[in-house]
PDB file of N, H, CA, C and O in Angstrom:
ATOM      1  N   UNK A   1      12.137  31.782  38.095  1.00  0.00           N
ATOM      2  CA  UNK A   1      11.898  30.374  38.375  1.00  0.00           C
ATOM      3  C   UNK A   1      10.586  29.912  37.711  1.00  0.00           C
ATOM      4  O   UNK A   1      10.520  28.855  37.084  1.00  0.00           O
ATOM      5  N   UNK A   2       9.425  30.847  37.896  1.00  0.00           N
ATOM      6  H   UNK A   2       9.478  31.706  38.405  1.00  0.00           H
ATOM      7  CA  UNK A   2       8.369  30.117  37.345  1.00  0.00           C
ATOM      8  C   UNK A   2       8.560  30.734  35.583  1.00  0.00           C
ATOM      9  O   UNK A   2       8.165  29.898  34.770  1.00  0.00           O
ATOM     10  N   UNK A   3       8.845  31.425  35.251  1.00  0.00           N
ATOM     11  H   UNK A   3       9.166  32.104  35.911  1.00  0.00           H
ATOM     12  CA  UNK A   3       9.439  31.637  33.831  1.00  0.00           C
ATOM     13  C   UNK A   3      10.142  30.634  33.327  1.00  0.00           C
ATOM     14  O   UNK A   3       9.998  30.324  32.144  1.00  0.00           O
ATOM     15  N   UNK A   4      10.957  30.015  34.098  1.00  0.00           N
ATOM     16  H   UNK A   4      11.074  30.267  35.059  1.00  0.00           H
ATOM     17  CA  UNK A   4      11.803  28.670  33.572  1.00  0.00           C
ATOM     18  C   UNK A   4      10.942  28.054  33.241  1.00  0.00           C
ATOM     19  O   UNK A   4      10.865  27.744  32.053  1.00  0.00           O
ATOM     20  N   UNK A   5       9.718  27.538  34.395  1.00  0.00           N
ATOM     21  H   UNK A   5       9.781  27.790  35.360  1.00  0.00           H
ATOM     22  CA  UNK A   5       9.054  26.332  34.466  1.00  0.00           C
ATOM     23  C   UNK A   5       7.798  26.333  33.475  1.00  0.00           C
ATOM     24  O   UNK A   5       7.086  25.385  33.143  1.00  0.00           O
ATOM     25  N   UNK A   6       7.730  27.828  33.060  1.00  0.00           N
ATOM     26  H   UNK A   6       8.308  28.598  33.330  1.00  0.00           H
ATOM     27  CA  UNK A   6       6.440  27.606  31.774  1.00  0.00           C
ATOM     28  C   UNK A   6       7.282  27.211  30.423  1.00  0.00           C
ATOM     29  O   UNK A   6       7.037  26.215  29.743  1.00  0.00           O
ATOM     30  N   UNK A   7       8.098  27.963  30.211  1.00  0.00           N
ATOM     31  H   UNK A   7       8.297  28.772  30.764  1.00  0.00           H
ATOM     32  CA  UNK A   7       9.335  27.380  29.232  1.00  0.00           C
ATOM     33  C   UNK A   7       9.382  26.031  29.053  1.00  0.00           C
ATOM     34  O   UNK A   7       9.034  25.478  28.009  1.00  0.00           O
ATOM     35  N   UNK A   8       9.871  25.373  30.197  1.00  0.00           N
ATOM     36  H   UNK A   8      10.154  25.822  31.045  1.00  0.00           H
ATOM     37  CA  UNK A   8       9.787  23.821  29.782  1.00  0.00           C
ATOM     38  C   UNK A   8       8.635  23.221  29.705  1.00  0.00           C
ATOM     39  O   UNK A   8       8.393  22.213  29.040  1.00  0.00           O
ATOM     40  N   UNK A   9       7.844  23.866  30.429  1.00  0.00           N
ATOM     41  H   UNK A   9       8.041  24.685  30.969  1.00  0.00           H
ATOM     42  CA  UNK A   9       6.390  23.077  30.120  1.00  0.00           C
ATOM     43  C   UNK A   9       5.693  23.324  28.621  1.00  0.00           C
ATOM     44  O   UNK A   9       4.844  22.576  28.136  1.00  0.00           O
ATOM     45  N   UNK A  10       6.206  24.482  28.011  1.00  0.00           N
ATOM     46  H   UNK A  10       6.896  25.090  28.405  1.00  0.00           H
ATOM     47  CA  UNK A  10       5.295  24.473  26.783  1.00  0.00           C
ATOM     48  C   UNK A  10       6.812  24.013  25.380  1.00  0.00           C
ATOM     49  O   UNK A  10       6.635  24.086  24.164  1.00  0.00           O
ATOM     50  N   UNK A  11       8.098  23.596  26.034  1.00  0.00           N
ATOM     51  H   UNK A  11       8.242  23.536  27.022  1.00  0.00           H
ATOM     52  CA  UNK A  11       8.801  22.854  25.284  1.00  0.00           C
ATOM     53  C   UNK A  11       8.614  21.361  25.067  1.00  0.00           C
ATOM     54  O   UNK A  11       8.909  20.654  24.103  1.00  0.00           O
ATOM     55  N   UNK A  12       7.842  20.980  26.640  1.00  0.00           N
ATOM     56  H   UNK A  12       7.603  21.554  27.423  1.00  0.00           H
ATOM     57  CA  UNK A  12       7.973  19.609  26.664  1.00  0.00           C
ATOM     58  C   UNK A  12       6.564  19.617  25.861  1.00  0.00           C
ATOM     59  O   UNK A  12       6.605  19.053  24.768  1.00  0.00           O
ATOM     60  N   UNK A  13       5.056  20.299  26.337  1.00  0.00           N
ATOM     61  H   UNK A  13       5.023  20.757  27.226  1.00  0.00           H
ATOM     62  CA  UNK A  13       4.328  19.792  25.101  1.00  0.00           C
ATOM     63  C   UNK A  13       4.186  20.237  23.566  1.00  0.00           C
ATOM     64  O   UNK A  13       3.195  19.798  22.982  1.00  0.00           O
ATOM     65  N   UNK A  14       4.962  20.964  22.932  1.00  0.00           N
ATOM     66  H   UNK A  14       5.767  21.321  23.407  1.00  0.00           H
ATOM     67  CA  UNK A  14       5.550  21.130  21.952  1.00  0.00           C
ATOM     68  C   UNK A  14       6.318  19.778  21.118  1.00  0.00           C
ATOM     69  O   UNK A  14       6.234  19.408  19.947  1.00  0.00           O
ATOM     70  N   UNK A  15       7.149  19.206  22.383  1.00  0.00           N
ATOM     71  H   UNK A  15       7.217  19.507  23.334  1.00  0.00           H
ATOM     72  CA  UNK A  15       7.965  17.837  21.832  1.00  0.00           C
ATOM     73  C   UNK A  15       6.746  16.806  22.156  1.00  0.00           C
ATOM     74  O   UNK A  15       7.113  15.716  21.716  1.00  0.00           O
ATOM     75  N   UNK A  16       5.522  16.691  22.707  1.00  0.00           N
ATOM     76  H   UNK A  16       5.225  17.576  23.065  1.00  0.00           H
ATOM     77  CA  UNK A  16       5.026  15.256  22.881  1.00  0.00           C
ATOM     78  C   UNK A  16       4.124  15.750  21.965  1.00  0.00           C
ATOM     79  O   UNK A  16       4.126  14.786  21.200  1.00  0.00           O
ATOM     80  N   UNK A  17       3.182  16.708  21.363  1.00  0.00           N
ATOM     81  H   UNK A  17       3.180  17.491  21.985  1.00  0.00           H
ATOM     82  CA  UNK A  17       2.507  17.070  20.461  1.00  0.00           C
ATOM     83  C   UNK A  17       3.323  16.667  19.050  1.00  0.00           C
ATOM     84  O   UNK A  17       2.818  15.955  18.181  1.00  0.00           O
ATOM     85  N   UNK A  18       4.642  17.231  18.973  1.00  0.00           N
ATOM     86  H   UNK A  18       5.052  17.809  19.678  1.00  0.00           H
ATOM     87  CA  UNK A  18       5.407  16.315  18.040  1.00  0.00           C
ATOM     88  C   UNK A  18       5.748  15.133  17.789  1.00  0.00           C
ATOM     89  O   UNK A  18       6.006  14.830  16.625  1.00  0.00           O
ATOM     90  N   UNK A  19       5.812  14.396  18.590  1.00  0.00           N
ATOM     91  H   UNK A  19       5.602  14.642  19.536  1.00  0.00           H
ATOM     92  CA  UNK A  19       6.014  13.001  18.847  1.00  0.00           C
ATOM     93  C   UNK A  19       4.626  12.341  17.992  1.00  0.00           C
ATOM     94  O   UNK A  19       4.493  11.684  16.959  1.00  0.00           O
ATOM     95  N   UNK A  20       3.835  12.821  18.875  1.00  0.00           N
ATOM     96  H   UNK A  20       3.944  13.354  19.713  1.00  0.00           H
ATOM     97  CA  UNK A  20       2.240  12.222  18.636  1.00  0.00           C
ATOM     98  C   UNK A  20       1.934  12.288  16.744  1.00  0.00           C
ATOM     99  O   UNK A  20       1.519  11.386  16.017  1.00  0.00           O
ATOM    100  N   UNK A  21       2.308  13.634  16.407  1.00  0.00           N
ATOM    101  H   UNK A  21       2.646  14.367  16.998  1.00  0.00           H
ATOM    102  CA  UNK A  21       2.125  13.842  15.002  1.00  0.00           C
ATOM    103  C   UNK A  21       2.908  12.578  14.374  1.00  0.00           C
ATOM    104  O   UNK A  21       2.498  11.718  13.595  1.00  0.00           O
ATOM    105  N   UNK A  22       4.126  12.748  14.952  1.00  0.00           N
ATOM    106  H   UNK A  22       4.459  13.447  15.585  1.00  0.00           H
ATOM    107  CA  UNK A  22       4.997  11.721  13.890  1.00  0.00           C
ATOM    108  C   UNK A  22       4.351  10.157  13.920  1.00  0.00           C
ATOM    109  O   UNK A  22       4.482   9.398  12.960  1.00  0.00           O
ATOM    110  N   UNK A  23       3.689   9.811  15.063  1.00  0.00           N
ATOM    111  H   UNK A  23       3.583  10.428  15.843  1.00  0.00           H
ATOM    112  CA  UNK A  23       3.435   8.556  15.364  1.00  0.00           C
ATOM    113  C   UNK A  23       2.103   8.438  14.404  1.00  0.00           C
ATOM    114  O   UNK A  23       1.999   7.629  13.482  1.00  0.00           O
ATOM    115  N   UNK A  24       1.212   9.294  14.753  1.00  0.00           N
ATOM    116  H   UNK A  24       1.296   9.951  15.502  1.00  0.00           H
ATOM    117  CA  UNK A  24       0.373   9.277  13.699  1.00  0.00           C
ATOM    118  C   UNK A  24       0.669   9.309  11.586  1.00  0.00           C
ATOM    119  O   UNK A  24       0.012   8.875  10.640  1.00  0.00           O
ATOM    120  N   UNK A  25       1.891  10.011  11.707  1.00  0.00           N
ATOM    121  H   UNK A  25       2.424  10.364  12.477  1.00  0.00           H
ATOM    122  CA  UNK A  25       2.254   9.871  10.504  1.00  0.00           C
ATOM    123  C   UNK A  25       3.074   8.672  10.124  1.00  0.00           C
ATOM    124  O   UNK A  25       3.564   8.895   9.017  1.00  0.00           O
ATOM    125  N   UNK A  26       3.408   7.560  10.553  1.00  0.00           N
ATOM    126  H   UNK A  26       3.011   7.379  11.453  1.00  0.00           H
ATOM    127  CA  UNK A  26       3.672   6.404  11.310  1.00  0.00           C
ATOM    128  C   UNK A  26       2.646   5.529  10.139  1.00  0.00           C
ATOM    129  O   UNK A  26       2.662   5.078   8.994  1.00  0.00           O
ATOM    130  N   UNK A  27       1.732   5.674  11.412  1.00  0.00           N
ATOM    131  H   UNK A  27       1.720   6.041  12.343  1.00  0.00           H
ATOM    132  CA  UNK A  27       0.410   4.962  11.279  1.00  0.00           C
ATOM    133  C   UNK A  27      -0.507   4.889  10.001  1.00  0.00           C
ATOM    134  O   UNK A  27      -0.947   3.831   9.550  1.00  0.00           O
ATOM    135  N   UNK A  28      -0.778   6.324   9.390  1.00  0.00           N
ATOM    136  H   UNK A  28      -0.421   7.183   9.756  1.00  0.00           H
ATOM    137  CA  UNK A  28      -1.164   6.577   8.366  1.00  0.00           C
ATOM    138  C   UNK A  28      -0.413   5.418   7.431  1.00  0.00           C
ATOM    139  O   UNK A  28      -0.860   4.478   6.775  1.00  0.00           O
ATOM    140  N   UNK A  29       0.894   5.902   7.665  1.00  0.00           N
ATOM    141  H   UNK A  29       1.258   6.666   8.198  1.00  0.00           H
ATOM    142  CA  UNK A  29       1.911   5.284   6.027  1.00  0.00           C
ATOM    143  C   UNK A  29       1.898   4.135   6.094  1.00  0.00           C
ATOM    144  O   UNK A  29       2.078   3.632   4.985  1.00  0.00           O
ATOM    145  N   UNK A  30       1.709   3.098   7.247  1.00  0.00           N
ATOM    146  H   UNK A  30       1.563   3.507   8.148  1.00  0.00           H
ATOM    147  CA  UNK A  30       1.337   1.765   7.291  1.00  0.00           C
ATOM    148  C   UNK A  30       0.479   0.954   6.775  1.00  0.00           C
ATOM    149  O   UNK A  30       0.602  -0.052   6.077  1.00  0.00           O
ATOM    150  N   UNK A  31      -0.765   1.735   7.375  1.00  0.00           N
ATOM    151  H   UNK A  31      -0.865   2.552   7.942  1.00  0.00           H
ATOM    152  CA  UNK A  31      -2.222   1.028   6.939  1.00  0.00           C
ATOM    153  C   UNK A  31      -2.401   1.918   5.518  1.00  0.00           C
ATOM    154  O   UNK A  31      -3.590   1.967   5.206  1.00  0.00           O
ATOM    155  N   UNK A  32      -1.389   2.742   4.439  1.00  0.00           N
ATOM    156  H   UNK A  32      -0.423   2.702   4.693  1.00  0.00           H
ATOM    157  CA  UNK A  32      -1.364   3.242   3.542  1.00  0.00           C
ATOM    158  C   UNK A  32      -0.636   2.117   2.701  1.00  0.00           C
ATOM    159  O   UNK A  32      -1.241   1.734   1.700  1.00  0.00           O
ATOM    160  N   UNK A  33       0.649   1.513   2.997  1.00  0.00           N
ATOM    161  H   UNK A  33       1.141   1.824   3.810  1.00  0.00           H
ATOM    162  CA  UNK A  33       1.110   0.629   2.529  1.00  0.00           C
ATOM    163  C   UNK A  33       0.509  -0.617   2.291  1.00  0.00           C
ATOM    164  O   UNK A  33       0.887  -1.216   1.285  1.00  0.00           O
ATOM    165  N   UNK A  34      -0.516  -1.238   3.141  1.00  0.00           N
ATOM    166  H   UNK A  34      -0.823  -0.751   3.959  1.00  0.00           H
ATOM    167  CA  UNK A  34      -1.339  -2.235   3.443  1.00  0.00           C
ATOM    168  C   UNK A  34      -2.285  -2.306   2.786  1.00  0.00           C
ATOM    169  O   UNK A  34      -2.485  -3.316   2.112  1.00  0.00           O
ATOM    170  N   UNK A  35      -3.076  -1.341   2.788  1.00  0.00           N
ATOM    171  H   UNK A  35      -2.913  -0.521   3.336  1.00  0.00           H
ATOM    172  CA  UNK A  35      -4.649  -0.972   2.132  1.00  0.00           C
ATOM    173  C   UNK A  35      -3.882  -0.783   0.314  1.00  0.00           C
ATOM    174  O   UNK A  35      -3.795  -1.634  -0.571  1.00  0.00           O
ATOM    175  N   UNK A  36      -3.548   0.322   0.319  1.00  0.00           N
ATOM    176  H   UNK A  36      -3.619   1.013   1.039  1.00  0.00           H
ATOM    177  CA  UNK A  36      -3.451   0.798  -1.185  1.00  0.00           C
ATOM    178  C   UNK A  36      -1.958   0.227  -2.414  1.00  0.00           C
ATOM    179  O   UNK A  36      -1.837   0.327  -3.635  1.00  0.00           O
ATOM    180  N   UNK A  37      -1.165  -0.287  -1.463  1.00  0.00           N
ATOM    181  H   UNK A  37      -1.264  -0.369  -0.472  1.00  0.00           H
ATOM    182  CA  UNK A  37       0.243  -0.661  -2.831  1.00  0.00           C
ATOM    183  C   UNK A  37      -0.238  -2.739  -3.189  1.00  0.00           C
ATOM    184  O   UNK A  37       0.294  -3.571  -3.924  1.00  0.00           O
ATOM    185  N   UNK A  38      -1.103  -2.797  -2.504  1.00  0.00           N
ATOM    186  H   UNK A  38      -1.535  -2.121  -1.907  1.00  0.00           H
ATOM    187  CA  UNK A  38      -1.209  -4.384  -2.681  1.00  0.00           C
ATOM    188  C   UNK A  38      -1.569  -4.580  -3.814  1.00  0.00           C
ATOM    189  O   UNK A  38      -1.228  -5.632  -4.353  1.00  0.00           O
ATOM    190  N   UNK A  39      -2.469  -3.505  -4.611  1.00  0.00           N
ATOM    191  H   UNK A  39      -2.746  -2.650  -4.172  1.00  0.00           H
ATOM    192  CA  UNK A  39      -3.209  -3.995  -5.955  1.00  0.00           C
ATOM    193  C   UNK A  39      -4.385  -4.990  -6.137  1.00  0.00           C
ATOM    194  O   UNK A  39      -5.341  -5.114  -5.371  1.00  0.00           O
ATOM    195  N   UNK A  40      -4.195  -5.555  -7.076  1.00  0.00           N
ATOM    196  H   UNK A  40      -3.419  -5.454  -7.698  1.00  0.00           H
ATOM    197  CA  UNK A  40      -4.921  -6.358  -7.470  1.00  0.00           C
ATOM    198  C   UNK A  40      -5.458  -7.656  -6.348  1.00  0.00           C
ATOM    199  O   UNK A  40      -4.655  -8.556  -6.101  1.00  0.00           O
ATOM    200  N   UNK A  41      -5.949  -7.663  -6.121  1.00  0.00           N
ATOM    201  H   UNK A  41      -6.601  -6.932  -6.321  1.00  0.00           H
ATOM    202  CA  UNK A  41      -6.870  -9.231  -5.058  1.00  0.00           C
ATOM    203  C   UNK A  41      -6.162 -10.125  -6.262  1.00  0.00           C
ATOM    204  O   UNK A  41      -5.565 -10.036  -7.335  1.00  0.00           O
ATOM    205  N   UNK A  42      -6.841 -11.340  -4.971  1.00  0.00           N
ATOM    206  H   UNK A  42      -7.326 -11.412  -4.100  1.00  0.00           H
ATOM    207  CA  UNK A  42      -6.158 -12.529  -5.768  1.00  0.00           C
ATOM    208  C   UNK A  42      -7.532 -12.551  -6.733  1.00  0.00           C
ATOM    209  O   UNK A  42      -7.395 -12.104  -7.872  1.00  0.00           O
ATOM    210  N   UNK A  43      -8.472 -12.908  -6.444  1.00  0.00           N
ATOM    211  H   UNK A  43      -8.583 -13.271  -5.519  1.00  0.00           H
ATOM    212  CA  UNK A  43      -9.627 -13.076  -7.593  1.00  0.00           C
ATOM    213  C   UNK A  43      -9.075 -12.495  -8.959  1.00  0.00           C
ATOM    214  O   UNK A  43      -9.298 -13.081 -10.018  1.00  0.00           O
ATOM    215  N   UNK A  44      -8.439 -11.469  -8.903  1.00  0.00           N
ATOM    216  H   UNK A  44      -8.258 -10.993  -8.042  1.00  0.00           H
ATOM    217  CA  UNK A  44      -8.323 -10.505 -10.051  1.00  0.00           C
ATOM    218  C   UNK A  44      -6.828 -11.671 -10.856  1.00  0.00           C
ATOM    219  O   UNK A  44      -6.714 -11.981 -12.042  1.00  0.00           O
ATOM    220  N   UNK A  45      -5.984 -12.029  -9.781  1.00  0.00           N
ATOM    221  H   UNK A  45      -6.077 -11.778  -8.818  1.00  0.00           H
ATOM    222  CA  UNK A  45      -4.913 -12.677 -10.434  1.00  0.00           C
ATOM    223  C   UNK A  45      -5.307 -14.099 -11.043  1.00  0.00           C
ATOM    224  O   UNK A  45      -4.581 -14.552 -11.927  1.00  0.00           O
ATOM    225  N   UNK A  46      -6.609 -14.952 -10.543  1.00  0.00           N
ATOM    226  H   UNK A  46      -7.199 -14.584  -9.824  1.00  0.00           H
ATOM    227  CA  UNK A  46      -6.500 -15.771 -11.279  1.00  0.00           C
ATOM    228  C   UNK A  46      -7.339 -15.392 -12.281  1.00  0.00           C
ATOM    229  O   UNK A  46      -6.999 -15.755 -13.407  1.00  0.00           O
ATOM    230  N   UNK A  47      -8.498 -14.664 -12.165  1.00  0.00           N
ATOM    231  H   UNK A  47      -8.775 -14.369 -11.250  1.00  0.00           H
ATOM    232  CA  UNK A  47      -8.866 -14.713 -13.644  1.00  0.00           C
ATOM    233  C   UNK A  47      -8.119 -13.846 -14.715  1.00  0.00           C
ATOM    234  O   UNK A  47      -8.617 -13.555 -15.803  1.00  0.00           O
ATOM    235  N   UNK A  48      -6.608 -13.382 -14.208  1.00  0.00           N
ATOM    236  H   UNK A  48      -6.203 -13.618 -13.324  1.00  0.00           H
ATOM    237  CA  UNK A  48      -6.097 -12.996 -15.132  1.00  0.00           C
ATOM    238  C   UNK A  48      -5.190 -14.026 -15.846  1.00  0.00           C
ATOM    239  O   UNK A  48      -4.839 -14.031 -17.026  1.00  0.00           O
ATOM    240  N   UNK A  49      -4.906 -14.856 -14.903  1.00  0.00           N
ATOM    241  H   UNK A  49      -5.190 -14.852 -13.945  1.00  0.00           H
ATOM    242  CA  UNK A  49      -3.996 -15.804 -15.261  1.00  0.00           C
ATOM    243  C   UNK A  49      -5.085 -17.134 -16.150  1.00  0.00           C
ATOM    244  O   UNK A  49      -4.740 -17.824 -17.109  1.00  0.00           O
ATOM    245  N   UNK A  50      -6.259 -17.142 -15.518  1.00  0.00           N
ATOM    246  H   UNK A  50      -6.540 -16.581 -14.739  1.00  0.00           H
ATOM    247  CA  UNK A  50      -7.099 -17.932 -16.689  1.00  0.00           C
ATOM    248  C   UNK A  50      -7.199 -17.427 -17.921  1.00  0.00           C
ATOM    249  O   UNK A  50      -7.185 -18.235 -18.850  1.00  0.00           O
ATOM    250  N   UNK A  51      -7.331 -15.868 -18.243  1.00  0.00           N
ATOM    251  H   UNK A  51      -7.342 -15.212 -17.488  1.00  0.00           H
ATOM    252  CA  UNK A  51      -7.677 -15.623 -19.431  1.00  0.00           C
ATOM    253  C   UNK A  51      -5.988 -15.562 -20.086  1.00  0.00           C
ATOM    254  O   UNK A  51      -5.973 -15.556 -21.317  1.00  0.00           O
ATOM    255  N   UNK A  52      -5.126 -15.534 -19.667  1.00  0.00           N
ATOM    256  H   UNK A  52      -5.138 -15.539 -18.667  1.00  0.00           H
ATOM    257  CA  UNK A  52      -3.864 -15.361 -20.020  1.00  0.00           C
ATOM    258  C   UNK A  52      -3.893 -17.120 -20.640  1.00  0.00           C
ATOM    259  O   UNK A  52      -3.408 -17.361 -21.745  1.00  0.00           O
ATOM    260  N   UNK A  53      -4.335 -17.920 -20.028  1.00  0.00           N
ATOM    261  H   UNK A  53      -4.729 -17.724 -19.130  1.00  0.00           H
ATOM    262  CA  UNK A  53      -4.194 -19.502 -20.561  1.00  0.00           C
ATOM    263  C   UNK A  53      -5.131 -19.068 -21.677  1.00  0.00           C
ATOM    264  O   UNK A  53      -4.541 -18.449 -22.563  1.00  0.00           O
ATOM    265  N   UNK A  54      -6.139 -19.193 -21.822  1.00  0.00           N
ATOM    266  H   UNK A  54      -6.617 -19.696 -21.102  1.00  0.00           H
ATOM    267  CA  UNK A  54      -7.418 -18.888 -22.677  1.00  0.00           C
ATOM    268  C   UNK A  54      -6.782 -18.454 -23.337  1.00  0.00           C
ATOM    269  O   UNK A  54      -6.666 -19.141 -24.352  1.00  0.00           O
ATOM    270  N   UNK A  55      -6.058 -17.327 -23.349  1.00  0.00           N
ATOM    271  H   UNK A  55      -6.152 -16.768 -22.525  1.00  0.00           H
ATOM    272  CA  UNK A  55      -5.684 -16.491 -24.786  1.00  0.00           C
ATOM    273  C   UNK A  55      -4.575 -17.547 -25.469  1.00  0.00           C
ATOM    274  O   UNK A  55      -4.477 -17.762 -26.677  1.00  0.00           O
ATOM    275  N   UNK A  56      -3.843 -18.095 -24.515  1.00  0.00           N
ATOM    276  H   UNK A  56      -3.923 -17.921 -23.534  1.00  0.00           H
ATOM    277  CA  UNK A  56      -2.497 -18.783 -25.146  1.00  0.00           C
ATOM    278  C   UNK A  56      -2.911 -19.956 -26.297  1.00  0.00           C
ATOM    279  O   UNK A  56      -2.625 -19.952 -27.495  1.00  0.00           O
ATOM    280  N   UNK A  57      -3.533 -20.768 -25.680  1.00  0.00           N
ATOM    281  H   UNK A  57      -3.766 -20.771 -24.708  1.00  0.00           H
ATOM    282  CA  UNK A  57      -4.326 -21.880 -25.850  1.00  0.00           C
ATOM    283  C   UNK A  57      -5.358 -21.774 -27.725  1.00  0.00           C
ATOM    284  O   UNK A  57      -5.468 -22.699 -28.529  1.00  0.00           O
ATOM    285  N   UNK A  58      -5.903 -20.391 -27.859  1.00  0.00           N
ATOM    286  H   UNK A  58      -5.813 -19.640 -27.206  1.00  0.00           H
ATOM    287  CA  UNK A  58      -6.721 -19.829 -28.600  1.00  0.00           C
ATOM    288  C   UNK A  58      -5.761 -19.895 -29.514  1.00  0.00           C
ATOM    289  O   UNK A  58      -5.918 -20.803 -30.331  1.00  0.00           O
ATOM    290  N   UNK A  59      -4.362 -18.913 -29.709  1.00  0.00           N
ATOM    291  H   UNK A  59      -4.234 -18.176 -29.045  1.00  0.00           H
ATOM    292  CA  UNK A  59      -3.262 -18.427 -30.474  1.00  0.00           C
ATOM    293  C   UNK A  59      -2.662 -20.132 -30.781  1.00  0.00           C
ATOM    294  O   UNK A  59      -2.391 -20.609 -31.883  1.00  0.00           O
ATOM    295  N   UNK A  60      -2.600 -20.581 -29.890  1.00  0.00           N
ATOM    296  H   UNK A  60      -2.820 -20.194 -28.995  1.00  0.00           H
ATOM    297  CA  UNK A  60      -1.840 -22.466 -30.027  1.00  0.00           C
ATOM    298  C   UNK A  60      -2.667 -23.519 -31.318  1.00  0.00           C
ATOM    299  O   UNK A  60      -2.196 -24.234 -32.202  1.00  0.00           O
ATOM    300  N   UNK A  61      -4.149 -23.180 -30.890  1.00  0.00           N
ATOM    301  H   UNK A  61      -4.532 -22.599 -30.172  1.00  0.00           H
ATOM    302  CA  UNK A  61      -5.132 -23.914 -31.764  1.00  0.00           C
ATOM    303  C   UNK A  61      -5.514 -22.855 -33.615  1.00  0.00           C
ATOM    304  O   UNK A  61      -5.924 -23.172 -34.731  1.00  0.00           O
ATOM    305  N   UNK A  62      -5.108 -21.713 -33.002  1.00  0.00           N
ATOM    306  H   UNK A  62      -4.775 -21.456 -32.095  1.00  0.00           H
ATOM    307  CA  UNK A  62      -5.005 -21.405 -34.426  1.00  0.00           C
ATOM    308  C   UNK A  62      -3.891 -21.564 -35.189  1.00  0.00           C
ATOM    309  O   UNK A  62      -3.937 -21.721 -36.409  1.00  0.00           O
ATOM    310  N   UNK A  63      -2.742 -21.528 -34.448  1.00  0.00           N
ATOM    311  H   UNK A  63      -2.704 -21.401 -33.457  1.00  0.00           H
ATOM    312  CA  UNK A  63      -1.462 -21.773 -35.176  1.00  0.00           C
ATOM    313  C   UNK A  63      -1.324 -22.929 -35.305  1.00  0.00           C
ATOM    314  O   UNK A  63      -0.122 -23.156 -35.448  1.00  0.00           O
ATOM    315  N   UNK A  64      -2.198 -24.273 -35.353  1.00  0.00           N
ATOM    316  H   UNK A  64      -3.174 -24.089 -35.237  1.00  0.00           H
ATOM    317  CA  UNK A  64      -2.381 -25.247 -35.625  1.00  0.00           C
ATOM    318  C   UNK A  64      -3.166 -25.156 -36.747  1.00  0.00           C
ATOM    319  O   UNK A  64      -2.561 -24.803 -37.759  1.00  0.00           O
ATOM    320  N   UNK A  65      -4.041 -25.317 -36.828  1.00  0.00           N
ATOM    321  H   UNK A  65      -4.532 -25.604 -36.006  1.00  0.00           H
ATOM    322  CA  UNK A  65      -4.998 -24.767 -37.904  1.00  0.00           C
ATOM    323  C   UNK A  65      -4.645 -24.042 -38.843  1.00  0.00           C
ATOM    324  O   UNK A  65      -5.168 -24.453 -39.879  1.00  0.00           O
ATOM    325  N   UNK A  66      -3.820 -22.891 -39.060  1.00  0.00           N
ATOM    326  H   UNK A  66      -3.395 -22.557 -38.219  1.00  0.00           H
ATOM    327  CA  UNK A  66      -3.326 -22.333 -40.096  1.00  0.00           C
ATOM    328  C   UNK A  66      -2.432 -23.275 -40.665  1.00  0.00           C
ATOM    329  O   UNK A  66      -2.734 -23.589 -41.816  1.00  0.00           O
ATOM    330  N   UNK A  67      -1.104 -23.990 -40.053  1.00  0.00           N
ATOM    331  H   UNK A  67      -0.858 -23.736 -39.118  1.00  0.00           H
ATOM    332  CA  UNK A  67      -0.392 -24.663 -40.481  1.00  0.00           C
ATOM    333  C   UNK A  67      -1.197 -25.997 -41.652  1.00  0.00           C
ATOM    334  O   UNK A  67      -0.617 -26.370 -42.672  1.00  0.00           O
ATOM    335  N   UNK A  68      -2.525 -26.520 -41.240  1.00  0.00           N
ATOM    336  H   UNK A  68      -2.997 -26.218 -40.412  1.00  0.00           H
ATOM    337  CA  UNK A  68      -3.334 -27.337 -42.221  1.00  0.00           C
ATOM    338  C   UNK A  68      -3.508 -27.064 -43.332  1.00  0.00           C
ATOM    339  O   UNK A  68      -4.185 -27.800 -44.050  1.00  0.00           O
TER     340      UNK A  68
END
């Protein structure tokens, strides 16, 4: 009887020690998804998208200019 009862007791914290891991591995992959796949800030997108005009604009006024 008390052989049963250590059995389940070190099955059941076996399964909530598991539980806990997974929840934590959970958690990790979240604030992993959040923090690190976002990339670039916006700051970074507009001055990419300004220099992306800038460059267009540059290539537009010379291909004007050559055509003279």
């Amino acid at each position: 009887m008390v052989a049963t009862l250590f059995v389940v007791d070190y099955f059941l914290i076996g399964f909530i020690a598991f539980a806990v891991l997974l929840a934590l591995v959970f958690i990790v992959g979240v604030l992993l998804i959040i923090f690190v796949l976002p990339g670039r800030s916006a700051a970074r997108r507009r001055r990419d998208r300004r220099n992306y005009r800038r460059r267009k604009l540059t290539e537009f006024v010379f291909d004007v200019l050559d055509r003279g």
